[in-house]
C-alpha positions as MATLAB code, in Angstrom:
seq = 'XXXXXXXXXXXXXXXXXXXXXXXXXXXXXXXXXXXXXXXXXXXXXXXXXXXXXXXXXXXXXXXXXXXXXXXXXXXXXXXXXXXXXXXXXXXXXXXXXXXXXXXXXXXXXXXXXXXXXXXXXXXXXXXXXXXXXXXXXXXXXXXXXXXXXXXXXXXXXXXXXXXXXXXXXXXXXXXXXXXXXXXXXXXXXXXXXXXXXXXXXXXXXXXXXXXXXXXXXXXXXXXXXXXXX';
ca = [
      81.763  142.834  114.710;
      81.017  143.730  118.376;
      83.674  142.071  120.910;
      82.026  142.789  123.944;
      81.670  139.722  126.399;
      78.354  136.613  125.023;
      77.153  133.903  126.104;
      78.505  131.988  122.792;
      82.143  133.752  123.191;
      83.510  130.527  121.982;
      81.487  130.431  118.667;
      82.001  134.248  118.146;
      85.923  133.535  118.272;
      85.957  130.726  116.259;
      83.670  132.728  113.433;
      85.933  135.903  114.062;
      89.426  133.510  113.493;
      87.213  132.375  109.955;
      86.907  135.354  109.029;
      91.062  136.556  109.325;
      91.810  132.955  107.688;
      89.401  133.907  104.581;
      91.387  137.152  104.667;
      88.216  139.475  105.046;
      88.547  143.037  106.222;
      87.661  142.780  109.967;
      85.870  146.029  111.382;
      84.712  146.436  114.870;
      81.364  148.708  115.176;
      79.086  149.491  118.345;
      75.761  147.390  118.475;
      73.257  150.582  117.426;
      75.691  150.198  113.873;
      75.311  146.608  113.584;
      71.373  147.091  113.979;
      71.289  149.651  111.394;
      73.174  147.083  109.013;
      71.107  144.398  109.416;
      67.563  146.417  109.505;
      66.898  145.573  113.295;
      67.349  141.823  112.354;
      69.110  139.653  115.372;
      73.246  139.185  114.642;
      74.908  138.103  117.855;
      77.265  140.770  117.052;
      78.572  139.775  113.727;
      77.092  141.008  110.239;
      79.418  139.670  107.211;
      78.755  142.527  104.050;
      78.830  140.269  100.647;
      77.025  139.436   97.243;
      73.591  137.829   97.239;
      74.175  134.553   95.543;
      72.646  133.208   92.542;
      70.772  130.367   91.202;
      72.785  127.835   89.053;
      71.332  127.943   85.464;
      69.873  123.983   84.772;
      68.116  123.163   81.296;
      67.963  119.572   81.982;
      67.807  117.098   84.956;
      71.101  115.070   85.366;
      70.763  111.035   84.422;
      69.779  110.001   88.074;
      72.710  107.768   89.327;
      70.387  105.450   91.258;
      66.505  104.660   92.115;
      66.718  106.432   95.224;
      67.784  109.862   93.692;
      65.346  112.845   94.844;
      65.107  116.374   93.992;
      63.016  118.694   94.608;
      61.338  121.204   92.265;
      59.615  124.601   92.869;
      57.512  126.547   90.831;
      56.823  129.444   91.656;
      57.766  129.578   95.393;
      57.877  133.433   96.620;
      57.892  133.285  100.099;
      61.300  133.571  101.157;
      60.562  131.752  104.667;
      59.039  128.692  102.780;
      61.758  128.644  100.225;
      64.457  128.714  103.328;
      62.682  126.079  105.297;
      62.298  123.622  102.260;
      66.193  124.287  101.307;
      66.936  123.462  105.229;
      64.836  120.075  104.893;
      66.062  119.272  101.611;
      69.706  119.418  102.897;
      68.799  117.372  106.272;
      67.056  114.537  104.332;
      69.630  114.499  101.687;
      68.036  115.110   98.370;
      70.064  115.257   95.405;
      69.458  118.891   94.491;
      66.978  121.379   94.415;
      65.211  123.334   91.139;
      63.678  126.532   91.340;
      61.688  128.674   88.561;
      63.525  131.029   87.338;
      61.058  134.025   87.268;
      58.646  134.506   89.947;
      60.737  132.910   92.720;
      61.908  134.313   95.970;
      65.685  135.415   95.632;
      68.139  133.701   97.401;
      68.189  136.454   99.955;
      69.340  136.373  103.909;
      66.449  136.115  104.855;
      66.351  132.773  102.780;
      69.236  131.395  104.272;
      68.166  131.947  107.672;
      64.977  130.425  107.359;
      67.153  127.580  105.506;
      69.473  127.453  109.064;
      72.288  127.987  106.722;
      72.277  125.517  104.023;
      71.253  127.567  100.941;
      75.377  128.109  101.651;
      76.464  125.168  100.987;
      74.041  123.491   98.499;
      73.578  124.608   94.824;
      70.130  126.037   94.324;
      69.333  125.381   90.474;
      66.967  127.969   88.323;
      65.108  126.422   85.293;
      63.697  129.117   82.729;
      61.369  126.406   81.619;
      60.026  124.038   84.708;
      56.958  122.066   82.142;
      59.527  121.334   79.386;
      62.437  119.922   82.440;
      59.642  118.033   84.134;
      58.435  116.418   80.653;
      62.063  115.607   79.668;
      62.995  113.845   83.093;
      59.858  112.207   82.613;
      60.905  110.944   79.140;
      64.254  110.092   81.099;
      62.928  107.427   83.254;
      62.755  110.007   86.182;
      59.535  109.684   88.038;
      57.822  112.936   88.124;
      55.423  113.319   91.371;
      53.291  116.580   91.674;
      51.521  117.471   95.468;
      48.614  118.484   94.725;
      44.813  117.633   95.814;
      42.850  116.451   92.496;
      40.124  113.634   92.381;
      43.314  111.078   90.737;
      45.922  111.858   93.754;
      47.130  109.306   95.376;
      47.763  108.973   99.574;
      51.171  109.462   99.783;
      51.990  106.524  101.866;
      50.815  104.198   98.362;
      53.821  105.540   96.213;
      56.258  103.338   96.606;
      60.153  104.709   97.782;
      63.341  103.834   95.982;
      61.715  102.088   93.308;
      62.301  104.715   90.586;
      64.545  108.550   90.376;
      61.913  110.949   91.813;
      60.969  114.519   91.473;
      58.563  115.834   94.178;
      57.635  118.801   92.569;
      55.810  121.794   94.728;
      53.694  124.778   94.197;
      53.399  128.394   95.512;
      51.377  128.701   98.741;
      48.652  130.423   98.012;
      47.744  129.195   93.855;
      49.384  125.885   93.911;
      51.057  124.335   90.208;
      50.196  126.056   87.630;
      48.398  124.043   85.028;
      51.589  123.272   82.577;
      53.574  122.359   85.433;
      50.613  119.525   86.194;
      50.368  118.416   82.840;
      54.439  117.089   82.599;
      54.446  115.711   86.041;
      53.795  111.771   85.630;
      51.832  111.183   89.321;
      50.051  113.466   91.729;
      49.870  112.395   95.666;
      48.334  113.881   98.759;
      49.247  113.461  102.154;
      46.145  112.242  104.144;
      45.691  113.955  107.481;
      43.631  112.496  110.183;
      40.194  113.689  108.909;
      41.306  112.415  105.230;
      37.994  110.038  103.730;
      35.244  108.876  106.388;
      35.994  111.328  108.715;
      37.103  113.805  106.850;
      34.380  116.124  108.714;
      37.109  116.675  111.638;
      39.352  118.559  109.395;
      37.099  120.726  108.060;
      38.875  124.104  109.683;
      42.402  122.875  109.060;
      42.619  120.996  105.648;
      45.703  121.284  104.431;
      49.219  121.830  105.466;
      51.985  124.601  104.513;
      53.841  124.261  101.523;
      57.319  123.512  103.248;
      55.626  121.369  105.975;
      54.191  119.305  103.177;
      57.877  119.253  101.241;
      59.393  117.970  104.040;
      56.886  115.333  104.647;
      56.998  113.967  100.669;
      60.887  114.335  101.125;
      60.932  112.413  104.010;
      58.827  109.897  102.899;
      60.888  109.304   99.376;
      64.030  109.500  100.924;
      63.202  107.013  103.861;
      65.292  104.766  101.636;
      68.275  106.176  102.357;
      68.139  107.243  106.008;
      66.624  104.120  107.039;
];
């Protein structure tokens, strides 16, 4: 830590008093040592050394305890900044957990939990070594399975209905999307439709699609509008 006088002296106190309750070794360093710790990353004077956490191993979906329950699956998500802000919005919108794939995946490093604004910390992130054969169960489970993706069958968003069955909104990487298996188990596929989307579709010819978390937190919102209504 660095104790000279911030802005934020009251949060820096209250983290610092956090710290001696946990019973953590408290060391005081100059700021050109705290930079060095943190690879030139911004700390407001406090860098906490400890473990990378893992993924919690999940084979199956758990029975959904109501029609409203979400969660959120991604396969094959290796940007850690996506992974963070789709962790962040699943938190904030209250979905009931979150699945990742458990090769190929960004690690649940800091730089995910920043871009996640701290709640990879105190959600479980789940790792599936098999994301087709979960999907294809929790489909045989009465869990609806809904894939984003663009594909001649996908329907607008705004037409599936909320809280009428469990749902899985399952997302791919950024760049190649769900890989084909991962399609095949999911049980619908929807788009969002953005303001060139049909007849006009002409005015969104140089922006046509949106960013993989931007879209996750637009499907999460909309199946969890239920809830937070």
């Amino acid at each position: 830590a660095n104790t000279s006088a911030k802005k934020d002296e009251p949060a820096f106190a209250r983290a610092v008093e956090l710290a001696r309750e946990a019973g953590l070794e408290i060391k005081e360093m100059d700021k050109g040592v705290l930079n060095n710790l943190c690879a030139n990353r911004p700390h407001q004077g406090l860098v906490l050394a400890c473990e990378e956490l893992d993924a919690e191993p999940l084979k199956e979906l758990p029975k959904a305890a109501a029609p409203t329950d979400v969660w959120l699956a991604l396969d094959e998500v290796t940007d850690p900044q996506n992974l963070g802000a789709m962790l962040r919005s699943a938190y904030f919108l209250g979905a009931a957990g979150v699945v990742v794939s458990k090769k190929n995946s960004a690690r649940l490093s800091p730089v995910v939990s920043k871009a996640s604004a701290g709640a990879l910390e105190i959600m479980p992130v789940h790792a599936v070594g098999n994301m087709p054969v979960m999907l294809h169960n929790a489909a045989t489970n009465g869990w609806r399975v809904v894939a984003a993706d663009v594909t001649p069958d996908s329907q607008p968003l705004a037409e599936v209905p909320a809280g009428s069955a469990p749902t899985v909104i399952v997302m791919g990487s950024e760049g190649r999307g769900l890989r084909t298996m991962v399609k095949r188990a999911c049980t619908h596929t929807a788009v969002i439709s953005g303001a060139g989307f049909g007849a006009e579709k002409s005015k969104s010819d140089l922006v046509d699609s949106l960013n993989v978390s931007v879209t996750a937190g637009i499907f999460l919102s909309h199946f969890l509008q239920i809830i937070s209504a």
